[in-house]
N, C-alpha and C positions, 0 to 999 in steps of 0.2 A: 503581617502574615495572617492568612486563616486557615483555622482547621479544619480537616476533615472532621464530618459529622460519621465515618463508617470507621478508619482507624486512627483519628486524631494524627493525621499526618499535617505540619507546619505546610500549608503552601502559599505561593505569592497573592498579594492582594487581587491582581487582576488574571488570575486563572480559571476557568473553570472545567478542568477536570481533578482530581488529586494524583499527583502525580507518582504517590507510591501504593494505589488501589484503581486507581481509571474511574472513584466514585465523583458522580456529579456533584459542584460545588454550587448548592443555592442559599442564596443571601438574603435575607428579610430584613428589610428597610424599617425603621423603626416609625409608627403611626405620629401622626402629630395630637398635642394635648390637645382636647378641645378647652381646657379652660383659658390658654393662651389667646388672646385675638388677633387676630392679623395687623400688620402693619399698613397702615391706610397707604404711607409711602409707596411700600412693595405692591400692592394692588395692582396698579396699571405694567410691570416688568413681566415680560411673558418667562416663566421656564419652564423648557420641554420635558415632556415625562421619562423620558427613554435617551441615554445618551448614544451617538452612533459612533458601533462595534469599530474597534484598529482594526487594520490589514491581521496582526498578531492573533488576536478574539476570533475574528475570522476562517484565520487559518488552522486554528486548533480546534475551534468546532467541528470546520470541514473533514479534517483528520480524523476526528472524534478518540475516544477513551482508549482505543485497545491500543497493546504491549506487545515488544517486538522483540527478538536477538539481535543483539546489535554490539560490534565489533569497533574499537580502537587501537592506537599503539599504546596508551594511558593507560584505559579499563579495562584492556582486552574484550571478553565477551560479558554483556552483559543484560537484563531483561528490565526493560523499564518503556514507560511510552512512548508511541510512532511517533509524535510529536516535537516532542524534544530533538529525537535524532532530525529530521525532517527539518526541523526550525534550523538549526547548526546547516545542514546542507543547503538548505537557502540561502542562506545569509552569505554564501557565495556565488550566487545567482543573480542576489535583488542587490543592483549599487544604485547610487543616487544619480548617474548616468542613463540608467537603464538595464532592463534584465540583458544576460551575458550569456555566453558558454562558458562553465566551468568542469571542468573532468573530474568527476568522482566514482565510488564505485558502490551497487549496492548487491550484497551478498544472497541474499533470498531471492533476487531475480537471476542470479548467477548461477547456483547451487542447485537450484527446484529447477520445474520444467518452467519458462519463461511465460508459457503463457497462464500458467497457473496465476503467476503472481500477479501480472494486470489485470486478468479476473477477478483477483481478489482486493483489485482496488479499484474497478470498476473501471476500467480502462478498457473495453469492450473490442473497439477497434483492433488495438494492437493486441490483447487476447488474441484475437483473431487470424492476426497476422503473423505471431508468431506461432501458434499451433497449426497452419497451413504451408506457412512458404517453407520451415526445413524438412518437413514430410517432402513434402512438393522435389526441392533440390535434393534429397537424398535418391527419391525414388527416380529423377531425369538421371541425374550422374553416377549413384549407388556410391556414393564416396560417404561413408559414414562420418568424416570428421566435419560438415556440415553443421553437424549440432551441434561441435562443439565451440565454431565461429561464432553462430549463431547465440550460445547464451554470451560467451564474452562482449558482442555486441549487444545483451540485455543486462549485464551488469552493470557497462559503460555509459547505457544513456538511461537506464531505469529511473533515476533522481531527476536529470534535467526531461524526462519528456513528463514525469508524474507534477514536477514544476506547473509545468505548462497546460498541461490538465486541470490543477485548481485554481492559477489564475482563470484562463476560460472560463471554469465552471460558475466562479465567483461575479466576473463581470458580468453575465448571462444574469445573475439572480438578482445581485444590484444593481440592475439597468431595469428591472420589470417597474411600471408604476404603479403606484395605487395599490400596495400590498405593505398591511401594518406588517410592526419589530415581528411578534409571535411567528407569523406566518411565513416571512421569511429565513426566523433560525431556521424553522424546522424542516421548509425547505434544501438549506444547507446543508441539515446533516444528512437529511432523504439523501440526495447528491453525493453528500462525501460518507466518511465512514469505508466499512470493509465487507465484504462477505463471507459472511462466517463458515458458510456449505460447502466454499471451495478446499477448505482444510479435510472434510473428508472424502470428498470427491479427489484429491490430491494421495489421501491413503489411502483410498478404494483403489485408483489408478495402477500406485507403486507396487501394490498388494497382487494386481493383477499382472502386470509384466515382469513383475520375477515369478510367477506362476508359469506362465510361458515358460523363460529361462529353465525352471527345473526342468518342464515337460519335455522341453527341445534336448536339455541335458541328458535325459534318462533314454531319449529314443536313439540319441546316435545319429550320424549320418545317414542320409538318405540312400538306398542301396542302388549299386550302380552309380557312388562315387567314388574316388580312387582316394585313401588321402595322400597327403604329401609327401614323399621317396617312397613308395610303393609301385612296385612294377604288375601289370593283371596277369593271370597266372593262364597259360593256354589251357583251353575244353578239349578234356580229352574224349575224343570219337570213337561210337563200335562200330562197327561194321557187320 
């Protein structure tokens, strides 16, 4: 186990974030004596400076440190690293066969407006597409329950399409050559990680359409509409 160095939280040897503060875990290797001399033996035995990062190391850089709400039938609701949850959802994804379809669900792509959320994981495209195409279908058909297809369709593949976003992202970074360890973590985490802007851009948003809602509340119907069992009442004429 190692500690955290910010709350003394016990975490696994091969972690590096802490998993009950999001602080980065760094490890200082211990200097060699110099009164020791080397082993004429060892001399000619190459070992590399830098060991290369699991799939795991990998993925939880990618992910990086921040904390999420996150729901089971166990722990019910609970606030701990995107990581962890994200790791468990994988692990129904990634078989020794090959990556799969597995149906899970994820609640903050569900709940929030959908395209908030791959904004917020840098999923741009589908940002994209999901803040265009139910405007889009709402305003051809005017059938408001459009949006509501549309997030259940972003809860049901939020997990397997963000999946498939950091494999991508990850082959894309260890495929470049000619780029040392330093330059590629940091890389990774450029790439993965969250946007922290879209949390208020998300309250600015909500903040402003129920603003609407009140304004539209307080003015009433438009005049010169009838509401519903109301009959119009005949203008009566002088002469």
């Amino acid at each position: 186990m190692f500690p955290c160095p910010s709350c003394s939280q016990d975490n696994p040897a091969d972690a590096n974030f802490c998993a009950q503060c999001g602080q980065a875990l760094v490890r200082h290797t211990p200097e060699p004596d110099a009164d020791l001399e080397p082993d004429a033996d060892l001399e000619s035995e190459a070992t590399p400076s830098q060991s290369t990062p699991t799939s795991l190391q990998l993925l939880e850089t990618f992910i990086g440190p921040s904390k999420s709400l996150q729901f089971s039938l166990t722990t019910w609701w609970t606030w701990r690293p995107a990581f962890l949850y994200y790791k468990e959802k994988f692990a129904n994804l990634e078989t020794p066969a090959g990556p799969r379809f597995a149906l899970s669900w994820n609640w903050p792509a569900a709940i929030f407006d959908s395209f908030l959320w791959f904004l917020y994981r840098k999923m741009y495209m589908f940002a994209l597409l999901y803040a265009v195409a139910p405007a889009l279908a709402i305003f051809i058909t005017g059938d408001m329950t459009v949006g509501i297809v549309s997030r259940i369709l972003a809860g049901a593949s939020a997990n397997y399409l963000y999946f498939w976003h950091i494999k991508d992202k990850l082959q894309r970074i260890m495929a470049i050559p000619s780029m040392d360890d330093t330059a590629r973590a940091n890389m990774v985490r450029d790439e993965g990680g969250v946007q922290p802007y879209v949390l208020w851009l998300g309250a600015a948003l909500h903040v402003f359409m129920f603003g609407l809602l009140i304004a539209a509340i307080s003015q009433g119907p438009p005049e010169g509409v009838l509401l519903e069992g109301t009959e119009e009442q005949p203008t009566q004429k002088f002469f």
